[in-house]
N, C-alpha and C positions, 0 to 999 in steps of 0.2 A: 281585545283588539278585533273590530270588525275587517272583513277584507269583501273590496270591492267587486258587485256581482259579475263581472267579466271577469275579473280573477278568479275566483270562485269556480266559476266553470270549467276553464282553463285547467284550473290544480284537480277538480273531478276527471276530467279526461285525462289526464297525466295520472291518476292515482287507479281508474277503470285501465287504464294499459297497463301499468304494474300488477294489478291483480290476476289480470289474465297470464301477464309472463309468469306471473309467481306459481299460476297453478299450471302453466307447463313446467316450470322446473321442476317439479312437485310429483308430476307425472314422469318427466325422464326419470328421474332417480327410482321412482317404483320400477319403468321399465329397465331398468341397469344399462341405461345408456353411460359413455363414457364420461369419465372427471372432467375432462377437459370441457366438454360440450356442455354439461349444467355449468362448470364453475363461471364460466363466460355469458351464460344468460341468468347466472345469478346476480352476476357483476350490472349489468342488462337494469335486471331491477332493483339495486342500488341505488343507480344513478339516476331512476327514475323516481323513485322517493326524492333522494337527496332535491331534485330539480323542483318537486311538487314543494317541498319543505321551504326552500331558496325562496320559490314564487308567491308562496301566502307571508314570508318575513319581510320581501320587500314589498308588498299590497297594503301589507298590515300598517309599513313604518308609512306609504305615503299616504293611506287612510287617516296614521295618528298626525302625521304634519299638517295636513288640512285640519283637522279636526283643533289642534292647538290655534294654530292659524286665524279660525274661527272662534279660538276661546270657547270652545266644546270641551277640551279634556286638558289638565296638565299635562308636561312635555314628558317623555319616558326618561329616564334616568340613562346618565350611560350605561349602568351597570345592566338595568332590563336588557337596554340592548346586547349587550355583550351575551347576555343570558342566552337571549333570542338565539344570536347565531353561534354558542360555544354549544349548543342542543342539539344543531346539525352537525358538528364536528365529529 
């Protein structure tokens, strides 16, 4: 599945802010900061994954619509798809 180079960039910026949150919670927990404070910027990059994940699945499906569209690629199966999004779940 290609995904589109404005997408692409998009899910790198979303995935460079993840890394970074990742290596501060990374850092709190060395420092013995409190549960509370990493559990909530772990949660933080989660969501930031999950969103990176979301943005290259639907990139990807309007990539493969065009792409069928144009009689470039056959259509994805439902089950791919289901694939696709039971892999974020």
């Amino acid at each position: 599945m290609k995904v589109e180079e404005e997408a692409m960039s998009a899910v790198l910026n979303r995935l460079r802010r993840a890394q970074g949150q990742l290596a501060g919670v990374i850092a709190m927990i060395e420092a013995g900061r409190d549960c509370k404070d990493v559990v909530t910027q772990l949660a933080a990059v989660s969501r930031a994954l999950d969103r990176a994940g979301f943005k290259i699945v639907a990139s990807g499906m309007r990539q493969c619509m065009a792409e069928q569209q144009d009689g470039e690629a056959p259509p994805m199966t439902e089950a791919e798809l289901e694939k696709l999004f039971l892999a974020l779940a």
